[in-house]
N, C-alpha and C positions, 0 to 999 in steps of 0.2 A: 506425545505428538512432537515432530520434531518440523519446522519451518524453515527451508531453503531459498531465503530473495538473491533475485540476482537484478542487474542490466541496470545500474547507477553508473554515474559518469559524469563530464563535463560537456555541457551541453552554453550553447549563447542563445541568449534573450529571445522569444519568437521558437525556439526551437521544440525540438519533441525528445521524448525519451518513453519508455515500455519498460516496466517494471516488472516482473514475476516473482510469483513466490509455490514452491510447490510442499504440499504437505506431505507426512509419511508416517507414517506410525498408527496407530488408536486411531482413526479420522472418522470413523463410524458418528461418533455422537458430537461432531463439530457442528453448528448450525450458523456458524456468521463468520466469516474470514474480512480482512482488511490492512489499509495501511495506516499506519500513525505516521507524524516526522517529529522531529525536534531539531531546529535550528539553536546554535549557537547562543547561551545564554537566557533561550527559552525555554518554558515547560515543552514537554512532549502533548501535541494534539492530533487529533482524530483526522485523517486524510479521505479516506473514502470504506465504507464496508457494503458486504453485499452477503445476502440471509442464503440461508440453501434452496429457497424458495425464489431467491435471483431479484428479491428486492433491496435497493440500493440505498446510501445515504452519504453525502458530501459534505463537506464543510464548504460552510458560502464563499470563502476563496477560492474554492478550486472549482465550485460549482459549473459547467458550461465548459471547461477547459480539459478537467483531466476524466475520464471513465473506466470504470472498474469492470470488471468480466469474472467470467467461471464463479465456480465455488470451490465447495470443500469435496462436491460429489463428481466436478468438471476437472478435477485439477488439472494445472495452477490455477490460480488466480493473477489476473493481470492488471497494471493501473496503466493505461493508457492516459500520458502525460503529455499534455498540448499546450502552445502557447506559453510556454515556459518566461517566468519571470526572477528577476533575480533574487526574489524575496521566498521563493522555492526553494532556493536552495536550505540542505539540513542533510539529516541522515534521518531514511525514511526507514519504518520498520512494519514488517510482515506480521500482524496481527489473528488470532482464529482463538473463539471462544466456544467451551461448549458451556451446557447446563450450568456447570457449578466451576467450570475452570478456566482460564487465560492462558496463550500462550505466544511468545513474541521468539517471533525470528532475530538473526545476527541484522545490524543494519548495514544497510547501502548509501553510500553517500551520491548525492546528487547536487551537484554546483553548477549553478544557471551565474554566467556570466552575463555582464552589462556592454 
């Protein structure tokens, strides 16, 4: 399975950005796609996922701001990114698991300026 994110950028405070990630390869047995980020001197954490079943899950920071779309059966999957703050910014990575495996896209960097 090979993971395509694109649409990072420099965006200012208040603003938006659209994420995509399209999947290819094996995608048959994906059942959860998502994004992670990892800002600078952070671990890497959980951004948003959404099951092939189209149920979702957010981290309480982004909760209310940013939403996830498609699946793995919809491709892509999108994270609609709203209200951007500067503490978003990181390099956000295209996440998709299946049964028994992981697989992470290249990341996208996203810089929310103040």
């Amino acid at each position: 399975v090979q993971l395509q994110a694109s649409g990072g950028g420099l965006v200012q405070a208040g603003g938006s950005l659209r994420l995509s990630c399209a999947a290819s390869g094996f995608i048959a047995n994906i059942n959860t796609m998502g994004w992670y980020r990892q800002a600078p001197g952070k671990q890497r954490e959980l951004v948003a996922t959404i099951t092939s079943g189209g149920r979702t899950n957010y981290a309480d920071s982004v909760e209310g701001r940013f939403t996830i779309s498609g699946d793995s059966a919809k491709n892509p999957v999108y994270l609609q990114m709203s209200s951007l703050k500067p503490e978003d910014t990181a390099v956000y990575y295209c996440y998709a698991r299946s049964v028994s495996l992981s697989y992470w896209g290249q990341g996208t960097l996203v810089t929310v300026s103040s």
